[in-house]
C-alpha positions in Angstrom: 0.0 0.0 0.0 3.0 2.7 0.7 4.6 2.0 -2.2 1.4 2.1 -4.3 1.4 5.8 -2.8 5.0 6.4 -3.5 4.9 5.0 -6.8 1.6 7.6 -7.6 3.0 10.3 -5.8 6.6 10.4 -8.1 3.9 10.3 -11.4 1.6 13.2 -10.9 2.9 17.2 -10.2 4.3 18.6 -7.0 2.0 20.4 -5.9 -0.9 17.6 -6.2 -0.9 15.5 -3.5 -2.3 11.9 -3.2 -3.4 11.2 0.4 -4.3 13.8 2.9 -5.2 12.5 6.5 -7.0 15.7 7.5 -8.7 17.9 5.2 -7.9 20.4 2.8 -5.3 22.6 3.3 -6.9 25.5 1.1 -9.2 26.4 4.5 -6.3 27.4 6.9 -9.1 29.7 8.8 -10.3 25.9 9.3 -7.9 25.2 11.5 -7.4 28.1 13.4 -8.2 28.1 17.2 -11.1 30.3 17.8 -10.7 32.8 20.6 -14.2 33.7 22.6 -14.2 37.8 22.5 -15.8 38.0 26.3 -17.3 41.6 27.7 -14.9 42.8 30.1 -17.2 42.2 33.0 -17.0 38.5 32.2 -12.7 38.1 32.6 -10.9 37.9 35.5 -7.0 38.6 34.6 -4.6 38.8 36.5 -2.2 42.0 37.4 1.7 41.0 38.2 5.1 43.1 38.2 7.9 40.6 37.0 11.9 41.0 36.4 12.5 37.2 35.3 14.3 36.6 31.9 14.8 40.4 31.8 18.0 41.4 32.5 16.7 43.0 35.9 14.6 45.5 34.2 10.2 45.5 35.6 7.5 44.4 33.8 4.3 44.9 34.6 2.2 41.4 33.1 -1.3 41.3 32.4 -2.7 37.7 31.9 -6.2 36.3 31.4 -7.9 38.2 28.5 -9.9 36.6 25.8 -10.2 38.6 23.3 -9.2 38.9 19.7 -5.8 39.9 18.4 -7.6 43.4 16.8 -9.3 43.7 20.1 -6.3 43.5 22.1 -4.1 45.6 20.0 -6.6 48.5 20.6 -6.7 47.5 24.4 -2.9 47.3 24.5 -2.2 50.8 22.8 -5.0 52.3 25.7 -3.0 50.9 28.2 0.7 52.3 26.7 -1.0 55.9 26.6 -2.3 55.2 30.3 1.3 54.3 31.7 3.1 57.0 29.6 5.5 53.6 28.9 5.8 51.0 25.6 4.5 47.6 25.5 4.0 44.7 23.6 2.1 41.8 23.3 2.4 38.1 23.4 0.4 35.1 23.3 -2.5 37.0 24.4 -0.7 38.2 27.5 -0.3 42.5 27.7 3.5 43.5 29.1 3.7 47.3 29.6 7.5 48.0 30.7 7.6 49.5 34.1 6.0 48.4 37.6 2.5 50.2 37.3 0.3 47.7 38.8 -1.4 49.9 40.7 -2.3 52.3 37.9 -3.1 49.8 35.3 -5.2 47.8 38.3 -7.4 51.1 38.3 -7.8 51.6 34.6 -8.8 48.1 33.7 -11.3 48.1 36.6 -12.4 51.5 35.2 -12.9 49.6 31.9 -15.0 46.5 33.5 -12.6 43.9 33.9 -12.6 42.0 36.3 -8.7 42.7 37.7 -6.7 41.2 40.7 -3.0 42.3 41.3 -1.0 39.2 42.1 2.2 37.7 43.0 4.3 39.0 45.7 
């Protein structure tokens, strides 16, 4: 049976393919994870100042949103003007250099969320 597949796969063009296990790869929005976009009064996230992995320099980490990428662009660029500070974001997690926890705890309540500063 491999070699049957072998044998047919050297005969026709490279870019047709003879088996596929799972789908069609001309839908990739098929196989992208959907993200729920919540109302901020329905996330908790999580407010924490952190130095690890950054040379000793702050970071103020901001975990626990569900949103979309556009939604938290626009959320991330509030928070930036807020501090005065740059940012950036990964994996759905907001970092805004500088400690401002307290700040950013105030503004995101302000906004709806539902925000807790942790870690120690």
């Amino acid at each position: 049976m491999l070699l049957r597949l072998i044998m047919a796969s050297n005969s026709k063009p490279a870019n047709k393919a003879t088996y596929r296990e799972f789908g069609q790869l001309d839908n990739p929005a098929a196989f992208e994870r959907a993200v729920p976009d919540l109302p901020p009064q329905q996330q908790n996230v999580r407010i924490q100042a952190s130095r690890k992995g950054r040379k000793g320099k702050t970071v103020t980490v901001i975990s626990g949103f569900q949103h979309s990428a556009a939604a938290l662009e626009k959320l991330l660029k509030q928070l930036k003007t807020q501090c005065g500070s740059g940012g950036t974001l990964k994996d759905s997690t907001v970092e805004i250099q500088g400690d401002h926890t307290q700040k950013l705890l105030e503004v995101l309540v302000n906004l709806g969320y539902k925000a807790k500063i942790s870690g120690g």
